[in-house]
N, C-alpha and C positions, 0 to 999 in steps of 0.2 A: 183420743185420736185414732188408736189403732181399731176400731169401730168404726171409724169412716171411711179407712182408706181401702187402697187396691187391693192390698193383702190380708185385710179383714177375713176371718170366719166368713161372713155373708157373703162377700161381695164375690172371695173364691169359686163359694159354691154355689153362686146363681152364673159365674164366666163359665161352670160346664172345663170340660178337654179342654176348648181353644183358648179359655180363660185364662189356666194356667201357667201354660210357655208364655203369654202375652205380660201378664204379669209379672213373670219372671223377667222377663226381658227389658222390661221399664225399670228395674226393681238393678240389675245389672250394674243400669249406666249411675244408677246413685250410689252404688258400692266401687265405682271407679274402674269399671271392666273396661275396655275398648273393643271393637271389633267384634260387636255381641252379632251372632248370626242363629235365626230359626233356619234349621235342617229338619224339623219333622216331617214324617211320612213316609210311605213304600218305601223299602231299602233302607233306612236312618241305620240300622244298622245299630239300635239301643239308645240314640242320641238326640234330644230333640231341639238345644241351644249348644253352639259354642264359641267360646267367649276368651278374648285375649286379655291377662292384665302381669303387668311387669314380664313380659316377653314370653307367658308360662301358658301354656294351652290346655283349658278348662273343659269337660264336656258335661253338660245337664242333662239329666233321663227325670223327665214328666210325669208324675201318676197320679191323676185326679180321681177322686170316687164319690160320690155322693152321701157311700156309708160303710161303714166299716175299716178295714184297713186293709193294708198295702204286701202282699206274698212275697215268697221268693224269685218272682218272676223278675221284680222290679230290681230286685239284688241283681243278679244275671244280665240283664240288663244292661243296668249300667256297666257294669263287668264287663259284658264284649262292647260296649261305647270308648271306655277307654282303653283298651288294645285293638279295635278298626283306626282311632285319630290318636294315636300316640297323647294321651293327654297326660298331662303331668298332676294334675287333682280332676277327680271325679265327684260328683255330688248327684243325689238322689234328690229330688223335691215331688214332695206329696203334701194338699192341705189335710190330708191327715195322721197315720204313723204306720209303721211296720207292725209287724205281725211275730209272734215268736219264731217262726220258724225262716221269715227274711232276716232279721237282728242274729238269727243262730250264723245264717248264710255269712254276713256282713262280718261278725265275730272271726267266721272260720278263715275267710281271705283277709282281714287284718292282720290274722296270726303268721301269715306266708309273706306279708308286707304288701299287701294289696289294700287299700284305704278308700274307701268307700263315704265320703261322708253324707250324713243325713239332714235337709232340712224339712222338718215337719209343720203343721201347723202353728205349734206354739214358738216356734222359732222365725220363721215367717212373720207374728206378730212380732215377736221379739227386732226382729231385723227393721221391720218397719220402723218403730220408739226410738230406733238407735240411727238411723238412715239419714243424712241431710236434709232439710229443706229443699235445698237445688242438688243438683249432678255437681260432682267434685269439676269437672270438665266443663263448667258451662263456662262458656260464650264471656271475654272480656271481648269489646267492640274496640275496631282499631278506628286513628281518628277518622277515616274516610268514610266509614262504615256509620260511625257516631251523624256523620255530616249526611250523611244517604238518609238513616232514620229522620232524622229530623228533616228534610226535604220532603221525606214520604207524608208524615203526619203534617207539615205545615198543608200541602196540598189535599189529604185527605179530607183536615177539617173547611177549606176552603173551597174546595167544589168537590168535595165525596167520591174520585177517585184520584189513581196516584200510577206510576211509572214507573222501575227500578231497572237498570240496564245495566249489568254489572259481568263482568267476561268471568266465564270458567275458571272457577279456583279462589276467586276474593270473596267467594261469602255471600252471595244471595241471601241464600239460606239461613245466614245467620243473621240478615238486617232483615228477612221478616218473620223473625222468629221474635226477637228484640221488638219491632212495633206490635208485634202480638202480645208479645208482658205487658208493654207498655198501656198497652189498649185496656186488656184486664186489671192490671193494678188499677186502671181509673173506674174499669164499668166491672166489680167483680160478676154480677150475675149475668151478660151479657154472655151472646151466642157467637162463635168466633167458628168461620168455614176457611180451611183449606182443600182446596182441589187442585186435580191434575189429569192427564190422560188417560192414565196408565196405573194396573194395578200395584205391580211393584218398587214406580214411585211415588204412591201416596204410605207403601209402608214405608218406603225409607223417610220419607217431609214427617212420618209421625215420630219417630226416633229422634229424627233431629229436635223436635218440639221438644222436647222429653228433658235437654239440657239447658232449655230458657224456662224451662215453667216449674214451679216449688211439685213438687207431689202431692198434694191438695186440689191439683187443677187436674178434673178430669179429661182425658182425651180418650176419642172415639175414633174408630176404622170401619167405613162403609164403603163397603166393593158389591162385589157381586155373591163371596163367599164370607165375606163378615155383617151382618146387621143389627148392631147395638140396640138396646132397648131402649134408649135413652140417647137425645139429644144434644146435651147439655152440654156447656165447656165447651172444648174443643174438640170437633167434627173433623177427620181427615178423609176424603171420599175420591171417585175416580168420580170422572162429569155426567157418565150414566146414572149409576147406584144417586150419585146425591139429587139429579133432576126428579127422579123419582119420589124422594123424602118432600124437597120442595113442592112438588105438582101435591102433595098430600098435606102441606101445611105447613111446613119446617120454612120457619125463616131468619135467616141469620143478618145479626150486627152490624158482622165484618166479615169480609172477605178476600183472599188471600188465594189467585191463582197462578200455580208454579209454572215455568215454560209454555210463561203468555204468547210466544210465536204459535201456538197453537189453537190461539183465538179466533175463527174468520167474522166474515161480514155476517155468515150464517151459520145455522148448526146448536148443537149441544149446548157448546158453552155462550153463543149469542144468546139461544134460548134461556140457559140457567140467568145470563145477567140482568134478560129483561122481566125474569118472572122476579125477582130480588130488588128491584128498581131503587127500593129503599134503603139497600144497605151502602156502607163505606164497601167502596173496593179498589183493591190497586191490584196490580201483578208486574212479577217481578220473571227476568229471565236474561239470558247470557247472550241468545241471539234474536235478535227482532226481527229476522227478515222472514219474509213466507215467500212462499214459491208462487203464488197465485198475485201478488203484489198488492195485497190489503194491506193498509197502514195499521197496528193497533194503536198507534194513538189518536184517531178515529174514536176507538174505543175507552183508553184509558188516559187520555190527553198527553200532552208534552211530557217527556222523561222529567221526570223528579230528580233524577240522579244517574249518571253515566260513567260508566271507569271500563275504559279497555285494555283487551292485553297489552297491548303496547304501554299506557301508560301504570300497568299494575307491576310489570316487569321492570321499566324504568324505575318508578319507586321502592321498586324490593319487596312488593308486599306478592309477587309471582317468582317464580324459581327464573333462572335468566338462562336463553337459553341455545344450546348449540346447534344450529342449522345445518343437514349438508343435503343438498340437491344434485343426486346423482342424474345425470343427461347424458343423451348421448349426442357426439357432436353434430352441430347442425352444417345441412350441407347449404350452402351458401348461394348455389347455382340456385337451388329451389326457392330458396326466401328471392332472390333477383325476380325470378320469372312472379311469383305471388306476388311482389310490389308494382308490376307490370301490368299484369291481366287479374288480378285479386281472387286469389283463393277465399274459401271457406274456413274455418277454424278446422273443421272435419278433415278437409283436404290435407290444409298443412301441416296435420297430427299427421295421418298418413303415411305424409312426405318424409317429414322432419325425424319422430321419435318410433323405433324399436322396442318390442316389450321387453323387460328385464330378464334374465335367464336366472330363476330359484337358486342356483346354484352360486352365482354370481355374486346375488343377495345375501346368502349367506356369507361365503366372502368376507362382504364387507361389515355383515354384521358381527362376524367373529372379531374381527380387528377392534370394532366401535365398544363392545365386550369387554376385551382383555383392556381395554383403559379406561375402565369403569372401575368406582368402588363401589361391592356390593350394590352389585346390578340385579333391577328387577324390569322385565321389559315387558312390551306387549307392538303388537305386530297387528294393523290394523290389510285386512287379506278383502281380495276380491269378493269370495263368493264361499257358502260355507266348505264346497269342496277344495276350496283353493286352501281352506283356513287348515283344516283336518288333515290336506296335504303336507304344510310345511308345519303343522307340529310333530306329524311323522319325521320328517326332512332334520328339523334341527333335534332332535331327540336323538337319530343316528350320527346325525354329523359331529358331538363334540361331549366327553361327558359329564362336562357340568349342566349340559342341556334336556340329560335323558328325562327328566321328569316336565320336560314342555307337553305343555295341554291347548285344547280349542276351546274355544269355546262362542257358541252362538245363540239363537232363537227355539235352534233344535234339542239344545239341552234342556232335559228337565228343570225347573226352577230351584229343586233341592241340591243338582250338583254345580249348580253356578255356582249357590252358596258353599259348598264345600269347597271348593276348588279357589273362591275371592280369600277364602279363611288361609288356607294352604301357601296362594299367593303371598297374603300380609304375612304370612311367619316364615318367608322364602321356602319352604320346601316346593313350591311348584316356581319357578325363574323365571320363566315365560309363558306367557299366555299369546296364541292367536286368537282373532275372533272374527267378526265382519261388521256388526252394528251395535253389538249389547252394551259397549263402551260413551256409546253415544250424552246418554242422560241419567241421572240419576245412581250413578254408581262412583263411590270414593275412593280412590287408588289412589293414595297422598306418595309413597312409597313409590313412585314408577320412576325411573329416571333416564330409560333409555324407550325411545318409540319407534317404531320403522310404518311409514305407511309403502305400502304394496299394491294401494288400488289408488283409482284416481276417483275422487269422487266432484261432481259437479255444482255441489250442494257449497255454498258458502257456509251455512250453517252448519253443515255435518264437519266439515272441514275442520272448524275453529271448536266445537263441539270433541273433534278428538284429539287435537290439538291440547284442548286445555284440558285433561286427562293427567298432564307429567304435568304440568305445571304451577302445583299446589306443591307450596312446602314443605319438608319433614323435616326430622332433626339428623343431621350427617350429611343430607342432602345437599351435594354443592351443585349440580346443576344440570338442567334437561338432556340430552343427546338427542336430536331428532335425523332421521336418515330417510329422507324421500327418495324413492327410486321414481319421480313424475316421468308421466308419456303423455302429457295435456299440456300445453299451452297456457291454458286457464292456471292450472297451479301453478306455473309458474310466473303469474301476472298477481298472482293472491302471497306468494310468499313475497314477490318484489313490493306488494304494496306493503304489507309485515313490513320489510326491513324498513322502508321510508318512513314509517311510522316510530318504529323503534330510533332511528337516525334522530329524529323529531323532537322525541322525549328525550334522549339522551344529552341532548343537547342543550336542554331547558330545566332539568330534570335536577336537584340539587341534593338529593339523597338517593341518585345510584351508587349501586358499591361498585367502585373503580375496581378492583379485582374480580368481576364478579359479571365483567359487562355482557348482553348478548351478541349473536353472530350471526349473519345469515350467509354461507357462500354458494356457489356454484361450482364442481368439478369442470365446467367448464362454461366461463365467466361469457363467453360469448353469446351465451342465450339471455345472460341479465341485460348482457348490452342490446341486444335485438329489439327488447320489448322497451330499455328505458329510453334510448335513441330514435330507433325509426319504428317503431307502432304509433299511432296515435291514442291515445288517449289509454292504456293499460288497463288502469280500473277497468271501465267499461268490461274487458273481457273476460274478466273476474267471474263471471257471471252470466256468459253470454250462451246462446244457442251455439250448436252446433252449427249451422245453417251462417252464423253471421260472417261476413266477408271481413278481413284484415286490413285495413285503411294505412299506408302508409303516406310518409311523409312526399307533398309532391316533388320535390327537388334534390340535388344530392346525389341518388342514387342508393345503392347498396354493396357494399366493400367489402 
């Protein structure tokens, strides 16, 4: 076996540099790491993986060579990798060995209690012989999940695509990861595609794969910067790199596209699905709405399977979760006169809401803090200079916050990942950002939110919404602190709570201690919109431009 696999002799040294960490990184999650992150690159600062297990912060230094052995450089190395991330074990990996004079190096810091360990070649094999089958950490499927896969595959095999609509935090990711075993334990030699928009979530969808599929299943990463030699197995690609493989001959079995709202009637991935015609495909995603108002089940037929937050919360299988919507109070005179002559949504925002004072905000985020256990937050900010502002702001304000950080689009993609690492073992408390939180990124661990912008996006909304909303262990429950100046959000948490009311009430495995909350600081804007607006939804979603329809009779009081 150890001939065929990842960490084979061969297979090392045809992966080259990039082979290496990549390999190592797969190699990780079957040794029971969690929280494995590549940091390679300018700055790494000696460290090219690092990797969380039993609460202990691990750093790997990479040396791959085609021939010969491994210097003292690699010793060194690693040496300043673990005193830059405080790591508590350090390990060397090379598919080949040291050299006398790095083992002399390695010798001399053992003797001062500096612990260097080495995985070389034969140990690597060795690690392989001895490794699981599967990832200690894979995927048991809860029942809804079990009830989703089977939804997907009944409609896959019955008209060759499929639908999954599953809100932020239950698991997409792991019912089609699950129809993907499933598919290979039936067709081992078949060809199995995962795609997505975006470079750095098709690395994360291949990680995830990593703990459904035995280590015998090859998986492959095609961007713009990785191009595999090979096909085979399982393909994970962004929708450019793989149209390309396709347009050249590649065609796959089945197909599996992540944050299908990102499907239109045209484009990329229209094009990838009509050049595939023949394969199974379904996609799966948290928000179906598009901005441009294409249906994708147009494209991928009727949902297979739907679970939203409201009802994932109600069942428990979502953190439950604390509401508060801070407003400022409405003037009364102005809603009278907008039910009269009819404002614009633009107008009434205007009228109605004042922007928050940062300082304010803090405030109340300090309070929302101290009645937190082991609080980890993140603070969703207008703009990146608004984000970079108030990590300055709460880093001075308070000092358990001095190690708050930003983080956005403008960061390098190595310090996201140093900084996501930092997050999960609390050395960094807070994070601001403006949109990186959006997709594709796992913060189970989050339990306090603050939004600070308003965004008009339903999708983006519920998108970082469901960010805290994923379970951990200790975690008793969400804080969210909206400081809204839209109208709109406050028609989108009012429908939230109707829905949670919904489920709660039908719902025979909430935990009564445990229930969610939505309020208002000031209850008179719930009532605005649940009384005399018409139709609320609606405005969930509405243009600026659209006028506010009130009730014709009655008045306004």
């Amino acid at each position: 076996m150890s001939e065929e696999g990842f960490l084979s002799v061969g297979a090392l040294l045809a992966g080259g540099p990039y082979g290496l960490p990549h390999a190592l990184e797969r190699t990780l999650w079957y040794l029971g790491f969690n929280d494995v992150r590549v940091v390679d690159g300018s700055g790494d600062e000696g460290a090219d993986l690092l990797a969380v297990r039993d609460r202990e912060q691990w750093v790997f230094q990479c040396k791959w060579k085609s021939r010969g052995t491994i210097d003292r450089s690699g010793i060194d190395d690693a040496e300043r990798a673990r005193t830059r991330y405080r790591a508590d074990r350090t390990v060397l990996v090379t598919n080949t060995g040291l050299n006398r004079t790095a083992e002399a190096r390695r010798q001399a810091l053992a003797s001062v209690g500096v612990n260097i360990a080495v995985w070389n070649g034969p140990t690597l094999i060795s690690i392989w012989d001895r490794m699981p089958d599967f990832a200690p950490s894979r995927y048991d499927p809860r029942d809804y999940q079990r009830t989703a896969i089977e939804a997907i595959e009944k409609d896959l095999w019955g008209s060759g695509r499929a639908l999954l609509v599953l809100a932020t935090g239950l698991g997409k990711t792991v019912v089609g990861g699950e129809v993907i075993r499933r598919f290979l334990a039936n067709h081992p030699t078949a060809k199995v595609l995962v795609v997505a928009h975006m470079k750095d979530l098709v690395e994360q969808l291949e990680r995830a794969l990593w703990r459904h599929l035995d280590k015998d299943t090859p998986t492959r990463l095609l961007t713009g910067d990785a191009r595999p030699a090979a096909h085979d197995g399982v393909l994970v690609g962004t929708v450019e790199s793989v149209l390309g493989a396709v347009q050249t001959g590649y065609r796959p079995d089945l197909i599996m596209i992540d944050e299908t709202h990102h499907v239109g009637e045209s484009g990329r991935f229209a094009q990838l699905l009509d050049l595939c015609g023949d394969a199974l495909t379904f996609g799966v995603t948290a928000t179906p709405w598009r901005g441009d108002k294409f249906d994708i089940t147009d494209r991928f037929g009727p949902a297979s399977f739907t679970m939203s937050i409201a009802e994932g919360m109600s069942a428990g299988y979502l953190s439950a979760v604390d509401y508060r919507l801070f407003v400022d109070n409405i003037d009364w005179a102005v809603v009278k006169e907008a039910s009269e002559h009819g404002y614009s949504i633009k107008e009434l925002n205007r009228s109605l809401f004042l922007p928050q004072r940062d300082e304010e905000i803090i405030d109340r985020f300090r309070e929302a803090w101290r009645a937190t256990s082991d609080p980890r937050a993140i603070l969703f900010c207008q703009t990146i200079e608004h984000a970079e502002r108030m990590a300055s702001l709460l880093a001075a304000a308070d000092s358990a916050w001095r190690n708050a950080s930003f983080l956005h689009s403008g960061i390098p993609r190595q310090r996201r990942q140093i900084l996501l690492n930092e997050f999960r073992l609390g050395r960094v408390p807070i994070i601001t950002c403006v949109d990186v939180f959006n997709e594709g990124v796992d913060v189970p661990d989050v339990n306090l939110i603050g939004f600070l912008r308003v965004t008009h996006s339903r999708r983006i909304f519920v998108q970082q919404l469901g960010r805290g909303l994923r379970l951990s262990p200790g975690k008793r429950s969400l804080k969210v602190l909206d400081f809204v100046t839209d109208i709109r959000r406050v028609a989108a948490t009012l429908n939230l709570r109707r829905s949670l009311e919904t489920e709660e009430t039908e719902s025979l495995r909430l935990r009564s201690s445990q229930g969610s909350r939505i309020e208002f600081n000031d209850e008179t804007v719930g009532t605005l919109l649940d009384h005399w607006v018409k139709d609320a939804a609606s405005l969930e979603t509405a243009a600026d431009e659209v006028k506010l329809q009130f009730p014709p009779r009655g008045g306004i009081h």
